[in-house]
N, C-alpha and C positions, 0 to 999 in steps of 0.2 A: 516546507513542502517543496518538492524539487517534481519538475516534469521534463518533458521534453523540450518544452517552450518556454518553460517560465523558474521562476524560486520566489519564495516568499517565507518571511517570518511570520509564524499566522500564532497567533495566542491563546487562550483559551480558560475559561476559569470551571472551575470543580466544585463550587460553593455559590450560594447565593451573591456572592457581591458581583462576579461576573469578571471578566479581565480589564473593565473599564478603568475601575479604581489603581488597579495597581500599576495600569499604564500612565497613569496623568503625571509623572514625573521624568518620563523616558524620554530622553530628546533625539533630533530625526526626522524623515517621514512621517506623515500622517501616519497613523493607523485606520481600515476602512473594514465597513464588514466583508467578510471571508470564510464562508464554509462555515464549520461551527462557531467561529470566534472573530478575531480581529485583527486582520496583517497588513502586512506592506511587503514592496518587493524587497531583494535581499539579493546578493550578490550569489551566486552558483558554486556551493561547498565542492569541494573535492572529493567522490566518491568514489569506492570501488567498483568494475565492472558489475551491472547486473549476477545475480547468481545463477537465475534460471535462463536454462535450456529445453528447447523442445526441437525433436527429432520425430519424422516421420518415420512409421514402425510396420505396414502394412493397412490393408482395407478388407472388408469383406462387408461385401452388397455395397447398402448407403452408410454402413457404418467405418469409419478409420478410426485407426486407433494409433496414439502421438506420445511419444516419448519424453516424459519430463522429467527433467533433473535440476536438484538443486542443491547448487555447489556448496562447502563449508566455508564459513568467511565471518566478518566479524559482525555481521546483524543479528540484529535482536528477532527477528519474526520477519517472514516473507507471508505474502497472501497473493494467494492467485484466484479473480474474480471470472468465473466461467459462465458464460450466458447459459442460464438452465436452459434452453430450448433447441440450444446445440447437443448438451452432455447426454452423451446415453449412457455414460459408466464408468466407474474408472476402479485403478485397483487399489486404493486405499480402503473399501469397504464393498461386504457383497453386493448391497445395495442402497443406493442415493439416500440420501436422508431424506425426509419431507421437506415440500418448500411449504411457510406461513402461507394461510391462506390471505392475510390482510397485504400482502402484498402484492404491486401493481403487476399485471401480467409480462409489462414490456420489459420490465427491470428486474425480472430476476433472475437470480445468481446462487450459482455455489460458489464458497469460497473453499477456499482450500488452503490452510492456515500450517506452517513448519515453522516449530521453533530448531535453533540450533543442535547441530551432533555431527558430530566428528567424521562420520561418511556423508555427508549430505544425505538427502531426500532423492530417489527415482522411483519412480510409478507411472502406469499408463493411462491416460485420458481415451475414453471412446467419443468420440464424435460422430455425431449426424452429419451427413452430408456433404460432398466432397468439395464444395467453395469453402475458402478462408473463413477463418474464425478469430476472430480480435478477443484477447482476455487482457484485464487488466491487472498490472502485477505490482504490488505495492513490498518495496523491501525498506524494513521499519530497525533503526539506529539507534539503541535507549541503551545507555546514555549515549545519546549524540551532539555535537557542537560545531560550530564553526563559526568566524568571525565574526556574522551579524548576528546569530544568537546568543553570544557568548556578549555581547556590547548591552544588548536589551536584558538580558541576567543583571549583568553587572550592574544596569541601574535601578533595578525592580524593588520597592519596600521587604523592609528586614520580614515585614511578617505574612510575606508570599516566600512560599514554597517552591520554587522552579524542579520541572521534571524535564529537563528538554529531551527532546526526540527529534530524528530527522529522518523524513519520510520523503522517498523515492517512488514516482508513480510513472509506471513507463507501459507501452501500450506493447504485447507482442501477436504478433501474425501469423497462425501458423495453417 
């Protein structure tokens, strides 16, 4: 997991044993809890520029409306995390899907999920109100590798499965 501040090899298990077991042979840094699983820091892979783009496209009243694009490149899935309480609409669908009602009012989110294609991804976001708005934008690497994940593979028991990924989490402003 890669940010703006940090990188870390974070691990994770798919089955009851958990990542604990199949880490006790890996040498290195600790492993500590981290998000869903178990990491350590990790040296900063070499990525390609972000994919997405957002360009201001016009306003009308409290609502603007912001131009997103998302380039073709070699990721696996880009997600763009939009504060519901900003979005009034966008053009991917007539209308908003529902938001779960079990979830917290301060944290919710559309996401807005592109997998790959050869033109990329553009469409317009409506927004509430004419101060900035931070989304978070995760562009997800499967199969992805670099140095320190590829070192932690390398030592992991024959009878794990590794699926590595490398995920990118970057804040944009628009």
């Amino acid at each position: 997991v890669v940010t703006d501040t940090s990188s870390h090899v974070v691990v994770t298990g798919m089955d009851w044993l958990g990542p604990q077991m199949a880490l006790a042979g890996v040498q290195g840094p600790r492993f500590a809890p981290r998000g869903p699983g178990l990491g350590r820091p990790a040296e900063r892979p070499a990525l390609p520029p972000s994919p997405v783009r957002a360009t201001p496209a016009g306003a009308e009243g409290e609502v603007r409306t912001v131009r997103l694009a998302i380039t073709p490149g070699s990721w696996f899935s880009v997600n763009v995390r939009i504060p519901a309480d900003r979005l009034a609409g966008w053009s991917f669908s007539d209308t908003l899907p529902p938001l779960p009602a079990q979830a917290p009012a301060a944290g919710q989110a559309y996401t807005l999920r592109a997998y790959p294609s050869g033109q990329g991804w553009e469409g317009t976001l409506r927004i509430r109100g004419a101060e900035p708005v931070t989304v978070e934008v995760q562009d997800v690497y499967a199969p992805g590798g670099s140095p320190a994940v590829d070192e932690v593979v390398r030592q992991l028991p024959d009878w794990v499965t590794p699926t590595p990924t490398l995920v990118r989490r970057t804040a944009l402003t628009f």
